[in-house]
C-alpha positions as CSV (number, residue, x, y, z in Angstrom):
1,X,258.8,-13.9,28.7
2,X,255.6,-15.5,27.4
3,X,256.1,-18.4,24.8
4,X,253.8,-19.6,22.2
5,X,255.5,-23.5,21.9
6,X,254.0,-25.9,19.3
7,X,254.5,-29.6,20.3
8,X,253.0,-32.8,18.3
9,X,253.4,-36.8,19.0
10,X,253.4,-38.7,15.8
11,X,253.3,-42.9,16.1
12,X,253.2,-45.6,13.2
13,X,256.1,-46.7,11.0
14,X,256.8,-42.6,10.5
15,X,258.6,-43.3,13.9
16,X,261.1,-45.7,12.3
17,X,262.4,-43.2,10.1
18,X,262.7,-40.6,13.4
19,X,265.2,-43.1,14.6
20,X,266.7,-43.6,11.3
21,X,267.7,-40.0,11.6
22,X,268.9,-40.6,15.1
23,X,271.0,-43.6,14.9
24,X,272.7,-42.7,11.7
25,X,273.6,-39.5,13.4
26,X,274.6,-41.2,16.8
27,X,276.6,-44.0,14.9
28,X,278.5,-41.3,12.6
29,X,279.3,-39.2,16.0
30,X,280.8,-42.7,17.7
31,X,282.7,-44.0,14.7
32,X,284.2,-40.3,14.6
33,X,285.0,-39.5,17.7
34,X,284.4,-42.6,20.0
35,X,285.9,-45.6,17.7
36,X,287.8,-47.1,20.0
37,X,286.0,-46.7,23.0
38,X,283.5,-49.3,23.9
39,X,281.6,-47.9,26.4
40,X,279.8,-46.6,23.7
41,X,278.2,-48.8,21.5
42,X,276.6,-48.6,18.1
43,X,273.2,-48.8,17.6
44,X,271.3,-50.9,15.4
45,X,268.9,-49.2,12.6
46,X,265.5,-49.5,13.9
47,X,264.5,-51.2,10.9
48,X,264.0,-55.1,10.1
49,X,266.6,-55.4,8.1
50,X,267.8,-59.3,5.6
51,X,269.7,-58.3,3.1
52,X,268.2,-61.9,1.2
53,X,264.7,-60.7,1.8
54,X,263.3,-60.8,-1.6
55,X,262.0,-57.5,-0.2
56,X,264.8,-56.1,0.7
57,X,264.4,-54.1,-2.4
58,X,261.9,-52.3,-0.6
59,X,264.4,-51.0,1.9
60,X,267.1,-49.7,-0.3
61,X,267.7,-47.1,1.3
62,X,268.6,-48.4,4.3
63,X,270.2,-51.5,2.7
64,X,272.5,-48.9,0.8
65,X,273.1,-46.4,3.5
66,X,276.8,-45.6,2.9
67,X,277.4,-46.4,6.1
68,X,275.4,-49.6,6.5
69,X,278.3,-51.8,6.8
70,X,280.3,-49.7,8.8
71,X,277.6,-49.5,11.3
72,X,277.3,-53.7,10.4
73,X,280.3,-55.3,11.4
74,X,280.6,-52.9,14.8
75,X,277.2,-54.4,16.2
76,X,276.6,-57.9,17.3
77,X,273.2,-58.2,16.7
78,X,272.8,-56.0,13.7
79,X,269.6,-57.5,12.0
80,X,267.9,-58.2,15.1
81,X,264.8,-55.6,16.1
82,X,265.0,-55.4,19.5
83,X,261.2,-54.2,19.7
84,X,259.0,-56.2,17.2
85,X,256.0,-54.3,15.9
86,X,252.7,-55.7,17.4
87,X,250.5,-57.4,14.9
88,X,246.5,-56.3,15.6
89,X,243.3,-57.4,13.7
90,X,242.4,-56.0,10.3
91,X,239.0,-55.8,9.6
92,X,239.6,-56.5,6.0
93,X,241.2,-60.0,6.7
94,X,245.2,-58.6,6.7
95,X,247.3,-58.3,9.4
96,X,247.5,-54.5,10.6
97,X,250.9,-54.3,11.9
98,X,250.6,-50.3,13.3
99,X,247.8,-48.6,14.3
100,X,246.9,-45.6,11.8
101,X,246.1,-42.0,13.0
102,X,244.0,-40.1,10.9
103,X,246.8,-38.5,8.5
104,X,250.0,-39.6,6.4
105,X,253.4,-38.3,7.3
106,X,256.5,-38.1,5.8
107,X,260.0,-37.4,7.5
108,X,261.9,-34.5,5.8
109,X,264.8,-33.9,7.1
110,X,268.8,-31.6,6.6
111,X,271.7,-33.4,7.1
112,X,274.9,-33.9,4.9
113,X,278.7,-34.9,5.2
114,X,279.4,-33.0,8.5
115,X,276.7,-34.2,10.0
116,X,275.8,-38.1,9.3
117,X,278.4,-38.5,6.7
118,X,276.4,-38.5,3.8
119,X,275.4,-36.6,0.9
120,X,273.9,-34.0,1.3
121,X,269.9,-33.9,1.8
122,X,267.6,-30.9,2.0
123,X,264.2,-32.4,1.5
124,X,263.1,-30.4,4.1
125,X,263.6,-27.1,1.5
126,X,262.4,-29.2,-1.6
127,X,259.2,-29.7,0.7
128,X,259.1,-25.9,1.5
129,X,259.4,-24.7,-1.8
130,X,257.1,-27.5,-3.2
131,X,254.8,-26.5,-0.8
132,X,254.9,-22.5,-1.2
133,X,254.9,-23.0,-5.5
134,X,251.6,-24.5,-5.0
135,X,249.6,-22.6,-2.6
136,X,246.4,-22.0,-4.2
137,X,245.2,-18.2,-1.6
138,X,247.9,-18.3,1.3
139,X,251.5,-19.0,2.8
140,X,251.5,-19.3,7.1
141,X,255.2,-19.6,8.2
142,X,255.8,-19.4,12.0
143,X,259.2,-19.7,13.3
144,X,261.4,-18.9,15.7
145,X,264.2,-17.4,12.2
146,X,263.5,-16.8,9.0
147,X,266.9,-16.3,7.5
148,X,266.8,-17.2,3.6
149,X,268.0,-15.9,0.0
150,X,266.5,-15.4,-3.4
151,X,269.6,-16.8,-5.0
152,X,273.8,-16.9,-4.6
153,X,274.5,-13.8,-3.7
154,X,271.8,-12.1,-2.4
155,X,272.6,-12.5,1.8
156,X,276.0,-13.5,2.4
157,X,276.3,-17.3,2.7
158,X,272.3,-18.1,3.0
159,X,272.1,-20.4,0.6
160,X,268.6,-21.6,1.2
161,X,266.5,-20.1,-1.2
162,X,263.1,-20.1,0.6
163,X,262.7,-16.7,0.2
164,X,263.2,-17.0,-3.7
165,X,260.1,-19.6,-3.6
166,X,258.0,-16.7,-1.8
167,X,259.1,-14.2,-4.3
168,X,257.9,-16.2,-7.5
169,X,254.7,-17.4,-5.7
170,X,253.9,-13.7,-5.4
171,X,254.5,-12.5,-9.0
172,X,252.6,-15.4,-10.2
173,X,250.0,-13.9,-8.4
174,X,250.8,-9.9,-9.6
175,X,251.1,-11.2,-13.0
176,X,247.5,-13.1,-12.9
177,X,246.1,-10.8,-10.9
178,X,245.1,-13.0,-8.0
179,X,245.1,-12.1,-4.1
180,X,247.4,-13.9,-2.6
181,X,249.0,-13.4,0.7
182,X,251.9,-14.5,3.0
183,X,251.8,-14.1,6.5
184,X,255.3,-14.6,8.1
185,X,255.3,-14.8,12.2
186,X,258.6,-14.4,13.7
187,X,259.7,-13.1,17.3
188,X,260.5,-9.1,17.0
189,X,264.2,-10.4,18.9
190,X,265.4,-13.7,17.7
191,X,267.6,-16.0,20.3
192,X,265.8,-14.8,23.5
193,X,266.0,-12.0,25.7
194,X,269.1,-10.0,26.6
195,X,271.3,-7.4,26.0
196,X,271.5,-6.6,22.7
197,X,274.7,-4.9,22.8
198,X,276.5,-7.7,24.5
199,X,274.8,-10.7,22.3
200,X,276.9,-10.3,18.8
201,X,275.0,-14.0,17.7
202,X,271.6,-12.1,18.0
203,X,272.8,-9.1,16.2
204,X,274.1,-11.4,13.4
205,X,270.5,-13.0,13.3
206,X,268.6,-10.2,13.4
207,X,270.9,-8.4,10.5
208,X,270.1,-11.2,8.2
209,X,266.9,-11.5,9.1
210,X,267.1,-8.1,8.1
211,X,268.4,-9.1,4.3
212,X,266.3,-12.1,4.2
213,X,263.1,-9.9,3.9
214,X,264.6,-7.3,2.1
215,X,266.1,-9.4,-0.8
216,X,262.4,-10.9,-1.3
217,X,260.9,-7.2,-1.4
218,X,263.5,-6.2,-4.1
219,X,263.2,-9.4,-6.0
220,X,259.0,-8.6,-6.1
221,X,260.0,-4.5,-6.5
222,X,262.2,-5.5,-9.6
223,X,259.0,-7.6,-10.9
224,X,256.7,-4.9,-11.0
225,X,255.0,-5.2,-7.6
226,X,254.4,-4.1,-4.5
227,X,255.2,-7.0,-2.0
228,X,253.4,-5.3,0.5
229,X,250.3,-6.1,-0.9
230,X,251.2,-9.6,-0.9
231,X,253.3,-10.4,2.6
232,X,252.9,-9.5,6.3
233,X,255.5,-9.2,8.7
234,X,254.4,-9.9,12.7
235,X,255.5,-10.5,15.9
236,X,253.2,-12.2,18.7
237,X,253.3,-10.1,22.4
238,X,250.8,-10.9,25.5
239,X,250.5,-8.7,28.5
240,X,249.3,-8.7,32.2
241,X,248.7,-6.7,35.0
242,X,251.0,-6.6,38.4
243,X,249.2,-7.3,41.6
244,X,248.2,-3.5,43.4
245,X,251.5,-2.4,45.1
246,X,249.2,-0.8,48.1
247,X,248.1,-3.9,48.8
248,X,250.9,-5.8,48.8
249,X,252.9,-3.0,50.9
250,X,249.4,-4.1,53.4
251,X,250.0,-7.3,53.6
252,X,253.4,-6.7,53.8
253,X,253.3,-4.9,56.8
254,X,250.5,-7.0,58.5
255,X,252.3,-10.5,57.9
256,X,255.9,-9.2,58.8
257,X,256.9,-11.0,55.4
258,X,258.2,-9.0,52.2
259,X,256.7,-10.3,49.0
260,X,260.3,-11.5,48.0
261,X,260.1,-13.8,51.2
262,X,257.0,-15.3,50.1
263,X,258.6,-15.9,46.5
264,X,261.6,-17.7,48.1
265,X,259.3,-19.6,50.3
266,X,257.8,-20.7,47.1
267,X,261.0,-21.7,45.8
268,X,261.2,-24.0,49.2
269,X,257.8,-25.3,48.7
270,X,258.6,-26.4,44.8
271,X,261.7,-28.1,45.7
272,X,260.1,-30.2,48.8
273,X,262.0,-31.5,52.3
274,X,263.2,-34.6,49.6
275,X,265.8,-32.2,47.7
276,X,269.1,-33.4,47.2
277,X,271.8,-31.8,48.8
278,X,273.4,-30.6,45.3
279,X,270.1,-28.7,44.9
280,X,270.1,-27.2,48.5
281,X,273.7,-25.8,47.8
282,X,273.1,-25.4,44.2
283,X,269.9,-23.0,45.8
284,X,270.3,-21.5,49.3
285,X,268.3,-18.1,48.3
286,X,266.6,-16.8,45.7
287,X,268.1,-13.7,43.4
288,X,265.9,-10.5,43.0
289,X,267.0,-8.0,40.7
290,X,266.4,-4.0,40.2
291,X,263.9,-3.7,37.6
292,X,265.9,-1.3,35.7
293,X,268.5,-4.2,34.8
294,X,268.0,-7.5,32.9
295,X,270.1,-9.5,35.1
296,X,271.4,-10.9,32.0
297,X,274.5,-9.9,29.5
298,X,275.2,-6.8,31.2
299,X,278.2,-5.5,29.8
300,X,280.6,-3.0,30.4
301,X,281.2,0.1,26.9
302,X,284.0,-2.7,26.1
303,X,281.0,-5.8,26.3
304,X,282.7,-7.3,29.0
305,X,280.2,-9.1,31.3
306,X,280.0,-7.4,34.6
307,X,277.9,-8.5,37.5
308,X,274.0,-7.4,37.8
309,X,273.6,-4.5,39.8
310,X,271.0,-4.2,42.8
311,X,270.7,-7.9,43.3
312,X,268.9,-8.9,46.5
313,X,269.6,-12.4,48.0
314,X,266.5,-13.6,50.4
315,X,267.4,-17.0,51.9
316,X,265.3,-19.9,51.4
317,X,263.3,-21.4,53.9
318,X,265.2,-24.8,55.4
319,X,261.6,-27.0,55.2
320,X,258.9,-26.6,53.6
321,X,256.4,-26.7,57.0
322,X,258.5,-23.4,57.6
323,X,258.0,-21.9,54.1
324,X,254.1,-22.8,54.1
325,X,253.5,-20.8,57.4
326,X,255.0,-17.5,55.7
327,X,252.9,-18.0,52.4
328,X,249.9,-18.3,54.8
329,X,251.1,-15.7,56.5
330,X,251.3,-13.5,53.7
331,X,248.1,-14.8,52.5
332,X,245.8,-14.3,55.8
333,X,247.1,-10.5,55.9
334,X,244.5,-9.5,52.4
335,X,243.0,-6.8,53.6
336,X,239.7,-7.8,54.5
337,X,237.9,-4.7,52.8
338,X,239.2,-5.2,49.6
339,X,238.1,-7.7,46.9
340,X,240.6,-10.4,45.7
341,X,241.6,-9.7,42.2
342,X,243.3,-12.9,40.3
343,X,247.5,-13.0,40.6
344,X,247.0,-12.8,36.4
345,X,245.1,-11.6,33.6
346,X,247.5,-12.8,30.9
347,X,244.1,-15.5,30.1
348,X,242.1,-12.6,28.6
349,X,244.5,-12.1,26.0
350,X,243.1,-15.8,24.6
351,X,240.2,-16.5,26.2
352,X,236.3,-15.0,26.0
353,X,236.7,-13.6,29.5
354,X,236.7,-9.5,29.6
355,X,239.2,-7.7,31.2
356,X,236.2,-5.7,32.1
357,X,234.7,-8.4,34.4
358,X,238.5,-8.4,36.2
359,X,238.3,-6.2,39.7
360,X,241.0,-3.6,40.5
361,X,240.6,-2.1,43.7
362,X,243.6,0.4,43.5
363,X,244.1,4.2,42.0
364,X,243.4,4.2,38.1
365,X,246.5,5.9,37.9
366,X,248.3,2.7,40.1
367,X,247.2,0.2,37.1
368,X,248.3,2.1,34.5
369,X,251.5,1.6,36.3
370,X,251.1,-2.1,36.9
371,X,250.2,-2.6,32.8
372,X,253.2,-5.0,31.8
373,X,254.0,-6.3,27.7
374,X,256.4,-8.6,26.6
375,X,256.8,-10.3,22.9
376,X,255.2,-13.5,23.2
377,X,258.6,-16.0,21.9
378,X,257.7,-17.9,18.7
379,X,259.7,-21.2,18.8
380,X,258.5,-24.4,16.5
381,X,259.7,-27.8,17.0
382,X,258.6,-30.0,14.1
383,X,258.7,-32.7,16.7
384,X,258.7,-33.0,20.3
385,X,257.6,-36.1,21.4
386,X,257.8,-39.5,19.4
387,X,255.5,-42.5,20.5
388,X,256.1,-45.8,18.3
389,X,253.4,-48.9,19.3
């Protein structure tokens, strides 16, 4: 399955807050679970923190964290920062104690009582629904779920109402008269690939997703609209093209190597001569299944999980020198009268390059066969990567 992942690094004090979140959820987990065993330790807020700062004010939050002295009197060096902030040169005669990007952030987060043991906070909805109210032409969402309400009682237990922000931003627009549009990208199966008869969590998802977009279409329906003038559903898939099986039976029969050998060479090759022994046993072959089966949550008419059918095992080579030979094996054995055509052509999906300027040497009826499409997964993490100087 192809996956369209968005990443982002942030740095400056926005990183303090990140680790807020972190340690308050850390500390909360220990003090819950762990309180009397010190091989974990608690950890300190990230923050500089003097409660007889005149500034300390200015931290109030974290000064009056409910659990600030619970978290106190379990650490020995509470107050101290065990990574002081660099101080650099401001051009404008201050002291520039981060470095600045070119944009503001603010942490938004969820989190209540079960979680960190506080109250609980959903400014990452007030954001949302800040946000949405005052688009002036357009709404983007991409994620991985989109399971929200218009109100209590409109899906089950959802009680984010996300969807009931979308709803009004659309009549506003009906009853001014004003194009306006919302463009919601979501994966066509939520929670990955599978069997959908054995995978009742995905179901469940997929049912509410279901109810999520239906309760905003009534809720526009009911205002005199029709919310297909104003939101679009869609789902992300890629393609690509399967190498030509003549040739491959060619080289197969030239190299005395099946193509499965090759890919379990490959897998000897990735993992090197250095391997550790719990990742030799952990992978003495490599598993190739039917195409007809996942290989995943197969399940019997009860949904018990039964084993894959038509699995091949093909050893993996002991050393990598041995491995090496068989892929050049393999590789020497291209027919020499026929053009080498790229292992992909996923690229042209995204790039300027034409699928026309791609070779195939085969039957036109052998790459219709080889056409393969898959929904491209839609997953968004917020953050992936923090860097604080």
């Amino acid at each position: 399955m192809p996956w369209h992942d968005v990443h982002s690094m942030v740095s400056g004090p926005v990183v303090l807050d990140i680790a807020q979140h972190f340690v308050e959820r850390y500390n909360y987990v220990r003090l819950l679970k762990y309180k009397h065993d010190h091989r974990y330790p608690l950890l300190s807020f990230p923050h500089v923190i003097d409660e007889n700062d005149p500034e300390a004010a200015n931290r109030e939050p974290i000064v009056k964290h409910p659990r600030f002295h619970d978290f106190k009197e379990g650490i020995k060096f509470f107050k101290a920062h065990s990574n002081p902030p660099p101080v650099g040169h401001d051009p404008h005669g201050g002291k520039t104690i981060y470095p600045h990007g070119n944009m503001r952030i603010q942490v938004l987060r969820s989190s209540a009582d079960w979680s960190h043991g506080i109250l609980t906070e959903h400014s990452i909805q007030n954001a949302y629904r800040q946000m949405i109210a005052e688009a002036s032409d357009f709404v983007y969402i991409e994620n991985q779920f989109f399971v929200t309400s218009t109100g209590k009682g409109t899906n089950g237990p959802v009680l984010n109402v996300i969807g009931e922000a979308i709803a009004e931003r659309c009549l506003l627009a009906g009853r001014n008269g004003a194009k306006f549009k919302v463009m919601i990208v979501i994966p066509a199966i939520p929670g990955f690939a599978g069997d959908l008869k054995a995978s009742g969590g995905t179901l469940a998802i997929i049912a509410t997703t279901i109810k999520s977009i239906e309760a905003i279409f009534k809720r526009i329906r009911d205002g005199g609209f029709q919310p297909e003038d104003y939101i679009g559903l869609y789902n992300l898939r890629s393609y690509d093209r399967l190498p030509d099986p003549e040739v491959i039976r060619k080289q197969e029969q030239a190299s005395g190597y099946t193509h499965d050998q090759v890919q379990a060479a490959l897998g000897r090759v990735y993992m090197g001569d250095n391997a550790t022994k719990r990742e030799n046993d952990k992978n003495p072959y490599i598993e190739i299944h039917d195409a007809t089966t996942s290989g995943e949550n197969l399940a019997d008419g009860e949904g018990k999980k039964t084993a894959p059918k038509d699995v091949q095992k093909i050893p993996i080579p002991q050393t990598v020198a041995e491995a090496r030979s068989i892929i050049e094996a393999f590789e020497r054995a291209y027919p020499a009268d026929v053009v080498l055509t790229p292992d992909s052509v996923a690229g042209c999906a995204t790039a300027s390059r034409s699928l026309k300027d791609v070779p195939w040497t085969g039957t036109p009826q052998d790459e219709a066969k080889c056409w393969i499409t898959e929904e491209k997964y839609v997953r968004l993490f917020p953050i992936r990567v923090v860097c604080l100087h």
